[in-house]
C-alpha positions as CSV (number, residue, x, y, z in Angstrom):
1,X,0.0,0.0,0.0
2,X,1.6,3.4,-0.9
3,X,0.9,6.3,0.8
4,X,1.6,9.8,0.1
5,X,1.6,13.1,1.3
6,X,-0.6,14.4,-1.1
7,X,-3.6,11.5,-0.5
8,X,-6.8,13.6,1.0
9,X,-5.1,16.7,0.9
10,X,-8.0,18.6,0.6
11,X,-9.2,17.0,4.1
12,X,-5.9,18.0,5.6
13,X,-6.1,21.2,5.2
14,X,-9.7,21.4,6.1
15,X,-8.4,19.4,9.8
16,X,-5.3,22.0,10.2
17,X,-8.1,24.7,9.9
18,X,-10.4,23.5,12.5
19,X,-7.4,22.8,15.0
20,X,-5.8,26.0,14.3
21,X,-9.2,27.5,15.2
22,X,-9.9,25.5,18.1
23,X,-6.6,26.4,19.4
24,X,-6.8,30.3,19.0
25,X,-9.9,30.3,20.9
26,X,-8.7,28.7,23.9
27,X,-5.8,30.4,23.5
28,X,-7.7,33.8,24.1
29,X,-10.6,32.8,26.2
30,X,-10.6,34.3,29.9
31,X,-11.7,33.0,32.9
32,X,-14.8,35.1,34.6
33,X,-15.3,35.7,38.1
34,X,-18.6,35.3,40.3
35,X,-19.0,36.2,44.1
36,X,-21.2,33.8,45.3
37,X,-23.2,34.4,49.2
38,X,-22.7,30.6,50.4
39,X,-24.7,29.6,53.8
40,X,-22.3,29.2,56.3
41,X,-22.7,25.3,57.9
42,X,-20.4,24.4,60.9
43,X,-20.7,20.5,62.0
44,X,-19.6,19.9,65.5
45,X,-19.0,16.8,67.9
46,X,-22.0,16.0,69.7
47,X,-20.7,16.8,73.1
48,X,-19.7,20.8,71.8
49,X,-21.5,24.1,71.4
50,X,-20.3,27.0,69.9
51,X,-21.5,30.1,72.8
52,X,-20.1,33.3,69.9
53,X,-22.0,34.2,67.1
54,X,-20.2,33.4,63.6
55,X,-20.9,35.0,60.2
56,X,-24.4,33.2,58.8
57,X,-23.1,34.2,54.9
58,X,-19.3,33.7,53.3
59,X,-18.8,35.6,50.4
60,X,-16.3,33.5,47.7
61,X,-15.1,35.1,44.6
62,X,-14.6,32.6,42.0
63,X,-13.1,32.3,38.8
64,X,-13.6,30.0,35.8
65,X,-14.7,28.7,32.6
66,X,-18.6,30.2,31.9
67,X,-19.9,26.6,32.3
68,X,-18.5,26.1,35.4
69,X,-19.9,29.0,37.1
70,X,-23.2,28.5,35.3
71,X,-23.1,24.6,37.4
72,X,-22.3,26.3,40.5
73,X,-24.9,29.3,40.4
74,X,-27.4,25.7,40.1
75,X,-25.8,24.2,43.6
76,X,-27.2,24.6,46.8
77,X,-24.4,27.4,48.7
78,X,-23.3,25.8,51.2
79,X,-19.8,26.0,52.7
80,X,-19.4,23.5,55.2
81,X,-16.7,24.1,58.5
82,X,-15.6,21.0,60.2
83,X,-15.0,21.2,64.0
84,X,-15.9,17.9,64.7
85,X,-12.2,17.5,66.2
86,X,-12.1,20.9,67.6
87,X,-11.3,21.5,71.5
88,X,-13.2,23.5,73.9
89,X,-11.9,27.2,73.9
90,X,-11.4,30.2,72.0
91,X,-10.3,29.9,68.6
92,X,-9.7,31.2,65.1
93,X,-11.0,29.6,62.5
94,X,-9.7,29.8,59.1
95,X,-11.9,29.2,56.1
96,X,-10.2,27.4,53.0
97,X,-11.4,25.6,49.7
98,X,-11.9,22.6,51.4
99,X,-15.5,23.8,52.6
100,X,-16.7,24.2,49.1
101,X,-17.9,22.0,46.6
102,X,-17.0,23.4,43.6
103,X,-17.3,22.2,39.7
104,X,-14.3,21.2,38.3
105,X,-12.6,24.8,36.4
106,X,-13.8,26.9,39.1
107,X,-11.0,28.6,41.2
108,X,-11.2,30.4,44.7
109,X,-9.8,34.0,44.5
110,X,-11.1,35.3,47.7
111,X,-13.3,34.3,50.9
112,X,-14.8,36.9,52.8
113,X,-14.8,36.5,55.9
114,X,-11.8,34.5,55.7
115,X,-11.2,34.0,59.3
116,X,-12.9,34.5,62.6
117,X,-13.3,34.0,66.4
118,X,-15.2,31.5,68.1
119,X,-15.7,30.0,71.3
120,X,-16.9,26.6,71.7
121,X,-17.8,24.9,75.0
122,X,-18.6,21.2,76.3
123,X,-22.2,20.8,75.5
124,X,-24.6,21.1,78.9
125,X,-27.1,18.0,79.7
126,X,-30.0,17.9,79.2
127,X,-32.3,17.7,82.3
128,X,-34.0,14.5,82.7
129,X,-37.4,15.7,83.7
């Protein structure tokens, strides 16, 4: 079977086209950026209670593809703070990435408030009655 350069030529050129296309519109597409109010969630260990109010709503600014942010203006905002492990006390607590569930593409520029105080406490009894 002989094979040459010149077989399909036509449908070559036609292929660099497309890629060459496909590639300068990647090549210039830019990222948008959403802030997104998510509900502020904090799970803690059964015997613990947090006696400080905390912020109800976290602003994140987020950056990404269009259909990424279009997915995450469809989920439920929630950002979700783990202190299952935390000890009684005073404490600041950092919020990161890792209480968001975000599409893949999206990035985290900012979290407002990104940190605050809390004061968490061994849990009283109930009264038996």
């Amino acid at each position: 079977m002989n094979w040459r350069v010149s077989d399909n030529l036509s449908y070559k050129f036609v292929a660099l086209g497309v890629a060459v296309i496909l590639w300068m519109s990647m090549l210039g597409r830019k990222d948008t950026t959403l802030n997104k109010d998510f509900r502020l969630e904090v799970l803690l260990g059964s015997n613990l209670e947090m006696t400080t109010q905390i912020p109800q709503v976290v602003t994140v600014e987020v950056a990404g593809p269009r259909v990424a942010l279009k997915k995450l203006n469809q989920l439920n905002p929630v950002f979700t703070l783990d202190l299952t492990s935390a000890q009684p006390g005073r404490q600041v607590v950092q919020l990161s990435r890792e209480g968001l569930n975000l599409p893949i593409g999206a990035k985290v520029l900012s979290i407002s408030p990104d940190s605050f105080t809390v004061q968490i406490r061994q849990a009283r009894p109930a009264e038996e009655k």
